[in-house]
N, C-alpha and C positions, 0 to 999 in steps of 0.2 A: 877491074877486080881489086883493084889498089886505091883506086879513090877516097879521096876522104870524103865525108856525108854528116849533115847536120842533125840527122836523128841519132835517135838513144841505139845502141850500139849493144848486141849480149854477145859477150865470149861461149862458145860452143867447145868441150872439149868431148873428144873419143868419135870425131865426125867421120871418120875410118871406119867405123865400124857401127854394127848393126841399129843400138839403140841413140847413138847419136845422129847417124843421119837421120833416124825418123822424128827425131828432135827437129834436127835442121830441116829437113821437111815441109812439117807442121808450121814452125816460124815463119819460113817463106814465103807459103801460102798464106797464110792465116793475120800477121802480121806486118808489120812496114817496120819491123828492125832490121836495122844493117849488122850482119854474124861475122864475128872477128872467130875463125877458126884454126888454132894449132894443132899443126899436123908433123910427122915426122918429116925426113928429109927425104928418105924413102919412096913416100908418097906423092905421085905426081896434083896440084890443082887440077887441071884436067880428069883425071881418071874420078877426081872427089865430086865434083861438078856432073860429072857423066849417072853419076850415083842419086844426085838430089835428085838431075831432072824426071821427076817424074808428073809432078802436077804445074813446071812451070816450063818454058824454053828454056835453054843453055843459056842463052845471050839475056835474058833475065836475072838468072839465078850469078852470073858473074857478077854484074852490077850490083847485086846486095852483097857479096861477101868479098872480104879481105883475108888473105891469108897469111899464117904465121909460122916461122921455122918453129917448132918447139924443141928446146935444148933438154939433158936429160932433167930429171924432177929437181937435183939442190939446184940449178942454175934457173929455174924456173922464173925467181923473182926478176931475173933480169929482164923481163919482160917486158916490166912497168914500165919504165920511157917509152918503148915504142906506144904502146897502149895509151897510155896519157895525153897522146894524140887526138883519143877520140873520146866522145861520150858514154861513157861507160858505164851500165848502169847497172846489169848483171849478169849474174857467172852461171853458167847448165854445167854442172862437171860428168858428164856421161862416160868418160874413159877411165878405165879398171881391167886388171886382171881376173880373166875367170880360168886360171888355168888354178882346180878341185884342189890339188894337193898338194903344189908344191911353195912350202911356204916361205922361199925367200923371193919368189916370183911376187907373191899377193901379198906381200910385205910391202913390196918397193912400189905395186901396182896400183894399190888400193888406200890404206892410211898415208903412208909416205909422200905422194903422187899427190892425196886430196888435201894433206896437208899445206903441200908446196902452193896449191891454188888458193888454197885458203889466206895463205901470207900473200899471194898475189892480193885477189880480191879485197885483204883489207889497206894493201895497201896502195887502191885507188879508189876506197873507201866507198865500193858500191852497193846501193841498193837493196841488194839480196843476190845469197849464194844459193841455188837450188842443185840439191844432190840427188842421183840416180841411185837408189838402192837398193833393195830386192826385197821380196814381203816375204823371203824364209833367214835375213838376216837375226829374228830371235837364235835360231839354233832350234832342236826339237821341243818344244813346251807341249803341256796338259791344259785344254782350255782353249779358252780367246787369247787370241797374240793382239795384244792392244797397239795403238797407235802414240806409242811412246817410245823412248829409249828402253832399249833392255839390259838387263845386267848382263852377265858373263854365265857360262852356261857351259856345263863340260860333255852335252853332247850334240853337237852341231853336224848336220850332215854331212859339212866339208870344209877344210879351211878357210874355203874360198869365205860362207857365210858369217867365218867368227874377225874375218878381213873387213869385209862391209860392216860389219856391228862395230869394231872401231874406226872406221871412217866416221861412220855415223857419228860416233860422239866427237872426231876431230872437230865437225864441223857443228854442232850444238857449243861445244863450247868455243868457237873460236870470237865469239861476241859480234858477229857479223848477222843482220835479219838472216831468218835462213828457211828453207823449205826443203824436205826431206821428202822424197817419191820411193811408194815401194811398192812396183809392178809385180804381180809373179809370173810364170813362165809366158814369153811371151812368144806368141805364135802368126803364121801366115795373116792375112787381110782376108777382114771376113767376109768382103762382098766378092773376091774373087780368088782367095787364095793365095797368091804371090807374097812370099818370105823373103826379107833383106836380110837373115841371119845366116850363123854358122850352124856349122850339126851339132846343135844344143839339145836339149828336151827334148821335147815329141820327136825331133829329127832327127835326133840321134838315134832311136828306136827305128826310126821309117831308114836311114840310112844303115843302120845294121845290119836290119830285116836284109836291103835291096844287097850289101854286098853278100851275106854269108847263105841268109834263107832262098838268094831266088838263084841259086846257083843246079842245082839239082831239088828235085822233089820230093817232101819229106815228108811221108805219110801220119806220124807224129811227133806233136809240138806239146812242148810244155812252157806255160806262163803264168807270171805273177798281177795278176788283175783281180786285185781285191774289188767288193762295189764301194769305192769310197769317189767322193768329188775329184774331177783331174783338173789343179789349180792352173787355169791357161787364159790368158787375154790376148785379142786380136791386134795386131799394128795399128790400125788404126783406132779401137778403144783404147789403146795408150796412149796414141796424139793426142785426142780427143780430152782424154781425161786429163794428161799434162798440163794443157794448152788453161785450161778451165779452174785446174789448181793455181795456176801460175798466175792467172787474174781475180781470184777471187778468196785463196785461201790466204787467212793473216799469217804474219811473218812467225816461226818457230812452229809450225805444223808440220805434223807426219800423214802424211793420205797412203792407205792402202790403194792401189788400182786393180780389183782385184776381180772376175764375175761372179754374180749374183750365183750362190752355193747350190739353189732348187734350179737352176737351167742348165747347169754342166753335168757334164754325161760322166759316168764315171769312170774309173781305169777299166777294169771290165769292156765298160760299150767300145772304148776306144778299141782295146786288142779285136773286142769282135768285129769292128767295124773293116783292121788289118787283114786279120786270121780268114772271115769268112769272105774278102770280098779277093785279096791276093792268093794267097795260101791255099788254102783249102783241104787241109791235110783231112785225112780219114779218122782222126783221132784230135782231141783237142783235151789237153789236162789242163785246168785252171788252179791254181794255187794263191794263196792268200796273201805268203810270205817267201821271201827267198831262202829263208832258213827250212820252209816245208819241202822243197823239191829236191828230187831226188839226183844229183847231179850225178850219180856213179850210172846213170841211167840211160842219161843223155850222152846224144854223139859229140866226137868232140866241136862238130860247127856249130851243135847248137851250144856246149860249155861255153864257146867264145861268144854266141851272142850276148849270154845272159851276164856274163863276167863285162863286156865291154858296156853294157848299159843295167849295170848293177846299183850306180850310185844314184841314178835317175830314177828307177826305178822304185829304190827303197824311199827318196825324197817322196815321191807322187803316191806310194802306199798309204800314206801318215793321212791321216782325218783332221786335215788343218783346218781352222776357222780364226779367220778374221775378221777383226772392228772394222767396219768400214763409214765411222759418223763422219769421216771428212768425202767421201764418196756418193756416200748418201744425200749431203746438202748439196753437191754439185748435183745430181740427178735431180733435187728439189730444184733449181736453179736453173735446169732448163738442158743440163749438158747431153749431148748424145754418144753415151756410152754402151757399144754393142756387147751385150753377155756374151761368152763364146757357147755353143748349143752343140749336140748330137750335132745338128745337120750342119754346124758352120765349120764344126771340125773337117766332117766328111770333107765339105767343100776343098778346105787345106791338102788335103788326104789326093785326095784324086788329081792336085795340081802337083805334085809330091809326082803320083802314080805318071801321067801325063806327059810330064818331065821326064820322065825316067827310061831309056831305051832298057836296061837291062832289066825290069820290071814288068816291062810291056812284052819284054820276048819270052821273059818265065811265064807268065800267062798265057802265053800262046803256043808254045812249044809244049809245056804239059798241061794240054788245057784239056784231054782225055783221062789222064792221072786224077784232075784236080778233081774232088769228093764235091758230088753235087750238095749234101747234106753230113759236115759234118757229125762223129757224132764229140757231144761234148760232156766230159768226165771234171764231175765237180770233185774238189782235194779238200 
């Protein structure tokens, strides 16, 4: 696990966490680089290692990676000796703060953090910096969100996005080759469902739902499921699509990773796919916006649903569209990048449902309650 090794060597950062191991993943399998991974102190190897192995043995996965105490962000640079060690040829910076709103968290998390790597990486003068960044980093725009840098924007869904929008440019201009990734929500493995994340996006919603709604049986439900696209990609179309950026796109490009807008189901199908297959309430109100619902209306479990998954929601209502010419010459190119579909969500959905004892018991325990047909009440 400490060996040194004569191949080219990428630094892995945020390997703790969801988008970086599937980074480190992808690598493993896919590649013969040796992954220089820092990690906190907190974090056992072991426990990190227990996380990759998915597509290789443990006793594999040791022998490609070395691991790195990381110190906090200004001590960062002192990393370079040790590193200098090995072949170094580039940086995946995957670690950031996604905590929505609190902005001296995604201050230190995000620009500060990717900063610090940035001064690392030029100064062992590698290759290329590739950054992990999110395809609603614009902030709310009218139009195509192009595959550029954006300016400054006063209305951003959350701090978190106006945090990535200046990493972004930390590392544009830090005069280092660089490649810029911007996934949008990303979701379970579309061939079978299985999610390395936290309760982000869709699962925040599927996690909501299972603590507040499956607790008692609630004959009516009100949701915000406008019919617009639910911007969502699979774990594995983001390896995939990585993996393909990372060998083929020229140095200072931005790739959206994003699915193809005519195969994704819309907010709508998704609630319906929740509402009529767990729930089943006798009554379904759909609303367009969160500002149309009647919250003086609602109980207060369901107030808390809609309050706890308010920010997520209003994000996935927006009719976003993006460039996707760097995506596209990878799909010319041969890549195999799965759209997420109606049924690839389901898939997700039921490994969610699956998982879940207290979801399977509200199904079963009011499963004479539950409306064979609801009915549903367009807002």
């Amino acid at each position: 696990m400490n060996g040194m090794s004569s191949r080219p060597a990428t630094v892995i950062t945020g390997v703790t966490g969801c988008i970086g191991s599937l980074v480190a993943q992808k690598l493993l399998a896919d590649s013969n680089a040796h992954l220089l991974l820092p990690i906190r102190p907190h974090h056992r190897p072991e426990s990190v290692i227990a996380r990759l192995a998915r597509d290789l043995p443990s006793a594999q996965i040791a022998a490609r990676v070395t691991f790195i105490p990381l110190p906090p962000a200004v001590a960062v640079a002192g990393l370079a000796a040790k590193l200098r060690q090995w072949q170094v040829d580039e940086f995946i910076h995957c670690a950031g703060c996604v905590d929505y709103f609190h902005r001296e968290n995604l201050a230190k998390g995000n620009p500060e953090l990717t900063g610090a790597f940035v001064e690392l990486a030029r100064m062992l003068s590698v290759r290329r910096f590739v950054f992990i960044s999110t395809a609603f980093s614009s902030g709310y725009r009218d139009g195509l969100v192009l595959e550029t840098l954006h300016d400054d924007t006063k209305d951003d869904p959350t701090e978190y996005t106006r945090s990535k929008r200046e990493a972004e440019a930390i590392v544009a201009g830090s005069g280092l080759p660089y490649l810029i990734i911007r996934p949008s929500i990303v979701i379970g493995d579309s061939r079978d469902g299985h999610y390395s994340g936290k309760r982000y996006g869709l699962y925040q919603l599927w996690y909501a739902a299972e603590k507040l709604m499956c607790v008692q049986y609630v004959p009516r439900i009100y949701a915000i499921a406008p019919r617009v696209p639910l911007q969502v990609i699979h774990q594995d179309a983001f390896q995939d699509g990585l993996l393909a950026a990372c060998r083929e796109q020229p140095d200072g490009s931005i790739v959206h990773l994003v699915s193809r807008a005519e195969s994704l189901p819309t907010v709508r199908d998704v609630w319906d796919q929740w509402l009529l297959t767990v729930s089943r309430p006798r009554e379904i109100y759909y609303f367009d916006r969160l500002a149309d619902v009647p919250l003086e209306k609602l109980s207060r479990q369901q107030q808390v649903w809609v309050e706890l998954t308010a920010v997520n929601v209003d994000i996935s209502s927006r009719p976003w569209q993006f460039e996707t010419t760097g995506l596209d010459r990878l799909r010319r190119n041969g890549v195999n990048f799965t759209d997420a579909t109606a049924q690839s969500i389901l898939t997700c959905q039921q490994r969610f449902i699956t998982g879940s004892e207290r979801v399977r018991s509200f199904m079963d325990k009011f499963k004479n309650e539950r409306a064979a047909d609801p009915h549903i009440i367009e807002c």
